[in-house]
ROSEVO-291061 format. One record per residue (C-alpha): residue number from 1; y, x, z; residue in one letter. Coordinates in nm, 4 decimals, padded with zeros to 6 digits, always signed. Each point is the difference from the previous one (the first is absolute). Layout:
<sites>
SITE   num          v          u          w   residuo
SITE   NUM          Y          X          Z         a
...
</sites>
This chain:
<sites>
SITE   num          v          u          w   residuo
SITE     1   +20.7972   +19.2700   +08.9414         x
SITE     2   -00.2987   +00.2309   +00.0265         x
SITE     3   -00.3558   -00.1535   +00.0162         x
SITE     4   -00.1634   +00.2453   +00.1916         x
SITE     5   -00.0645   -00.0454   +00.3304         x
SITE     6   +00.1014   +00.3049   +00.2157         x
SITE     7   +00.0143   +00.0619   +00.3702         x
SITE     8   +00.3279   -00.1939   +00.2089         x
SITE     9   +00.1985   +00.2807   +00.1066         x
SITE    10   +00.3268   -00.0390   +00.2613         x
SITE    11   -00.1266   -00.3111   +00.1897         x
SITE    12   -00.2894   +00.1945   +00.1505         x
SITE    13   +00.0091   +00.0803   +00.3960         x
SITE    14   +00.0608   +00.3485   +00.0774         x
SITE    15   -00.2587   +00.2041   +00.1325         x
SITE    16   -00.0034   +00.2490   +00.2326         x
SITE    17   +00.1571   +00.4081   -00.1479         x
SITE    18   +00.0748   -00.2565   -00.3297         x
SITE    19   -00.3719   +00.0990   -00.1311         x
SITE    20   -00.1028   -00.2573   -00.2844         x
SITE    21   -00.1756   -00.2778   +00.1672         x
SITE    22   -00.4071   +00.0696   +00.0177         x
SITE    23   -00.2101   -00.1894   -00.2872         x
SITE    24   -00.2296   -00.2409   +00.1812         x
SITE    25   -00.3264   +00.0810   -00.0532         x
SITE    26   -00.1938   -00.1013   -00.2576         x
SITE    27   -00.2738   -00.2918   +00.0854         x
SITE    28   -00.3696   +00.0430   -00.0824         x
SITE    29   -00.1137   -00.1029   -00.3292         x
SITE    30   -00.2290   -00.3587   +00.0548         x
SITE    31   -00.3857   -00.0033   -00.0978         x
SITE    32   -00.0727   -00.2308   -00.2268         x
SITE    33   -00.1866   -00.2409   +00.2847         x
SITE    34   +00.3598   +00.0236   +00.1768         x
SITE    35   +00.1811   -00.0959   -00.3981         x
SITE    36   -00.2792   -00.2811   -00.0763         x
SITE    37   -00.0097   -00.1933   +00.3791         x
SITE    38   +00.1695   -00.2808   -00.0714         x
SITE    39   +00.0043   -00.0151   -00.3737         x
SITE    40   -00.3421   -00.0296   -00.0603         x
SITE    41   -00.1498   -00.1909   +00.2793         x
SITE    42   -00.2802   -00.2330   -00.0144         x
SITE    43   +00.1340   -00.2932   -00.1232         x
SITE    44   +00.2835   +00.1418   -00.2481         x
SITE    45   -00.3073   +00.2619   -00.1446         x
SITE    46   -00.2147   -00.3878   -00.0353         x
SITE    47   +00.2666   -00.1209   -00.1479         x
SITE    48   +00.0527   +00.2924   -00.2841         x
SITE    49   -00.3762   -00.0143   -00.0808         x
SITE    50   +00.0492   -00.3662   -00.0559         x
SITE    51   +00.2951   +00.0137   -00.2210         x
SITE    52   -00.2067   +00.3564   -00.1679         x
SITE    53   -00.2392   -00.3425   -00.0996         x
SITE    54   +00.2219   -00.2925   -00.1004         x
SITE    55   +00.1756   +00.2830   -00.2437         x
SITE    56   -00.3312   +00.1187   -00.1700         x
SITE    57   -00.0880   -00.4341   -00.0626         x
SITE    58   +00.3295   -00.0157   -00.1767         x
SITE    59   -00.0142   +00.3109   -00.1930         x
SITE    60   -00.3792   -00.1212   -00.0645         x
SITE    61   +00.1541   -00.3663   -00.1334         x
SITE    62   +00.2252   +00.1511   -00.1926         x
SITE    63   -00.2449   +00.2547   -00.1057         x
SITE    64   -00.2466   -00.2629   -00.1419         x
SITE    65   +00.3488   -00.2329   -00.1644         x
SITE    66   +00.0536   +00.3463   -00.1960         x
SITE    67   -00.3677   -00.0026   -00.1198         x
SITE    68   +00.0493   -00.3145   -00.0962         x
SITE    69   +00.3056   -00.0073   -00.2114         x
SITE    70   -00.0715   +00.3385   -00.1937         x
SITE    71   -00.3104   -00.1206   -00.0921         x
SITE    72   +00.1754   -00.2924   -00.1558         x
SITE    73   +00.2388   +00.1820   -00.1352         x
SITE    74   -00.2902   +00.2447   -00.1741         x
SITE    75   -00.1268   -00.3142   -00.1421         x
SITE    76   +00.3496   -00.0941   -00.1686         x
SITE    77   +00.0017   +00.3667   -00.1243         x
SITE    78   -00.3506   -00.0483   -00.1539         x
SITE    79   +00.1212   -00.3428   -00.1494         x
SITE    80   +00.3416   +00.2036   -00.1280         x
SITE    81   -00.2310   +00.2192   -00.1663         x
SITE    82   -00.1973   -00.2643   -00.1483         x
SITE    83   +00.2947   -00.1700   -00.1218         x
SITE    84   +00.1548   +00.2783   -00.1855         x
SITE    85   -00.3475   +00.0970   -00.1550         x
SITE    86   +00.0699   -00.3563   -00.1604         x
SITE    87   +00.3184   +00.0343   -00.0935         x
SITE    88   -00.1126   +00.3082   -00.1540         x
SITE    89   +00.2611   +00.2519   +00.1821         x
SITE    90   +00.0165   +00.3230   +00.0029         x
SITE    91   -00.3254   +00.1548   +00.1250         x
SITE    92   +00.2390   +00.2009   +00.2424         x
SITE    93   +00.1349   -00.2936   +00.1886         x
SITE    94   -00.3606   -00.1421   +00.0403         x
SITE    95   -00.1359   +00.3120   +00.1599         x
SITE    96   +00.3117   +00.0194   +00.2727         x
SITE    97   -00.1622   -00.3264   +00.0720         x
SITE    98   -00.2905   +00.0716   +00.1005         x
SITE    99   +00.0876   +00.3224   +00.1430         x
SITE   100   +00.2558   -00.2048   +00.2296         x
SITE   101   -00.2720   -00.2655   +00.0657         x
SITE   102   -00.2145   +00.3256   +00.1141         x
SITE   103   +00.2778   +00.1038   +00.2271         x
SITE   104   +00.0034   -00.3062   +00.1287         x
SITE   105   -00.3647   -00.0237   +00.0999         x
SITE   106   -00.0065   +00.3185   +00.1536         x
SITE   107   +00.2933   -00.1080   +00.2191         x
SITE   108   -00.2107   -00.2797   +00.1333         x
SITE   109   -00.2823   +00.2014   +00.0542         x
SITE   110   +00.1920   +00.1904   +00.2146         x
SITE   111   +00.1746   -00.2362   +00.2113         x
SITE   112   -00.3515   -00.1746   +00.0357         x
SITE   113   -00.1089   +00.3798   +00.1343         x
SITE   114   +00.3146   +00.0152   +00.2252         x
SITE   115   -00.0271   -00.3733   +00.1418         x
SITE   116   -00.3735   +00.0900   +00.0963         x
SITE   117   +00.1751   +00.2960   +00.1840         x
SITE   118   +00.2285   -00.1923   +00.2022         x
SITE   119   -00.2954   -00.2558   +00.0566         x
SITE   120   -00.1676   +00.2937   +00.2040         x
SITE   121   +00.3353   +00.0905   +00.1319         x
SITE   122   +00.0267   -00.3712   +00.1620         x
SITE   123   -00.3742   +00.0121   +00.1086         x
SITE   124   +00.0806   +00.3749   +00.1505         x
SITE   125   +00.3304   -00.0752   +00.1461         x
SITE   126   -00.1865   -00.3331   +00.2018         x
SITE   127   -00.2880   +00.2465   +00.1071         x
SITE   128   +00.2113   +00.2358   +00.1085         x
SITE   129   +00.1987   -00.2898   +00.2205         x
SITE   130   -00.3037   -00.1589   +00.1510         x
SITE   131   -00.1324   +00.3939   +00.0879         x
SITE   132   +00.3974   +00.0368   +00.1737         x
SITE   133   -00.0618   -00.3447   +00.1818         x
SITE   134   -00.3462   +00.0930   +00.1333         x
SITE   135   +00.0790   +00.3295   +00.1080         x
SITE   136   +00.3099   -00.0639   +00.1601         x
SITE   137   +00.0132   -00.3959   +00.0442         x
SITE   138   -00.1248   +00.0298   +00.3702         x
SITE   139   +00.1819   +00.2704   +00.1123         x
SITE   140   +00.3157   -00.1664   -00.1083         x
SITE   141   -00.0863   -00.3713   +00.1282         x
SITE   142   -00.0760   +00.1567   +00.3547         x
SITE   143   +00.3595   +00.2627   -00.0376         x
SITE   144   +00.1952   -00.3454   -00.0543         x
SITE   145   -00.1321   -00.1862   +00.2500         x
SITE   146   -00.0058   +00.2727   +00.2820         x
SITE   147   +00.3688   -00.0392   +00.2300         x
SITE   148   -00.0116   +00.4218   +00.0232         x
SITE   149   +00.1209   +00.2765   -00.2787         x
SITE   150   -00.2673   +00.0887   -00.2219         x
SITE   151   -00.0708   +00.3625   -00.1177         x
SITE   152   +00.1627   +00.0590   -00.3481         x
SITE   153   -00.2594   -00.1231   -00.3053         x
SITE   154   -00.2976   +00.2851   -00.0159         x
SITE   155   -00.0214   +00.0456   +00.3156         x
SITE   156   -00.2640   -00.2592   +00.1047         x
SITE   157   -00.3320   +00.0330   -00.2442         x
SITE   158   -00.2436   -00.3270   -00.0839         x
SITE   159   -00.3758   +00.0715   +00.1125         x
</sites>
């Protein structure tokens, strides 16, 4: 069995002087108003910046639980190196030690830098939701209580 998908042939109706039947014509490409309506409307485009928000706290949680436990474990690292200073090891091992406690720190650095990032995300996100729901609260509150069609979203402008 072949898994192309070609024209039916044979159960067609015949058409007049047996010409090949005439190709409907092909439809108007959509704007991007006419692809959006519908998927992005007021409440669903609230609802995205909200979940934009609840995303960055958790990624900003998890952020600062990340900080957390490599600094701890660039403390054990420190200790390690400590340790086999001691035990008089191999001057080798002691450095990788420190070098990983290094790596380490760094790595919390970092995910301190990235958790203040999705801090302003959050705060950005909100801002950007409370600027949707002032510019287009009213015009949506008076759309869903009218009993007539409203114009598609854009049409009407907030002054």
């Amino acid at each position: 069995m072949s898994r192309e998908i070609v024209p039916a042939t044979g159960n067609l109706p015949a058409t007049p002087n047996d010409e090949p039947p005439a190709v409907a014509p092909e439809r108007a490409k959509p704007t991007f108003g006419q692809m959006i309506h519908g998927v992005l409307n007021f409440v669903t485009l609230a609802g995205r910046f909200m979940a934009l928000a609840t995303a960055a706290v958790f990624l900003k949680e998890k952020l600062h639980l990340l900080k957390h436990h490599m600094h701890k474990n660039a403390e054990a690292g420190r200790r390690l190196a400590d340790h086999l200073h001691q035990a008089g090891a191999d001057p080798r091992f002691q450095a990788q030690s420190v070098e990983m406690s290094q790596a380490f720190d760094r790595v919390a650095e970092a995910s301190g830098v990235l958790a203040d990032a999705a801090d302003q995300m959050e705060a950005n996100a909100r801002g950007v939701r409370d600027a949707h729901q002032a510019e287009y609260g009213g015009i949506y509150e008076v759309a869903q209580s009218s009993a007539y069609a409203q114009p598609k979203p854009g049409f009407n402008q907030v002054r």
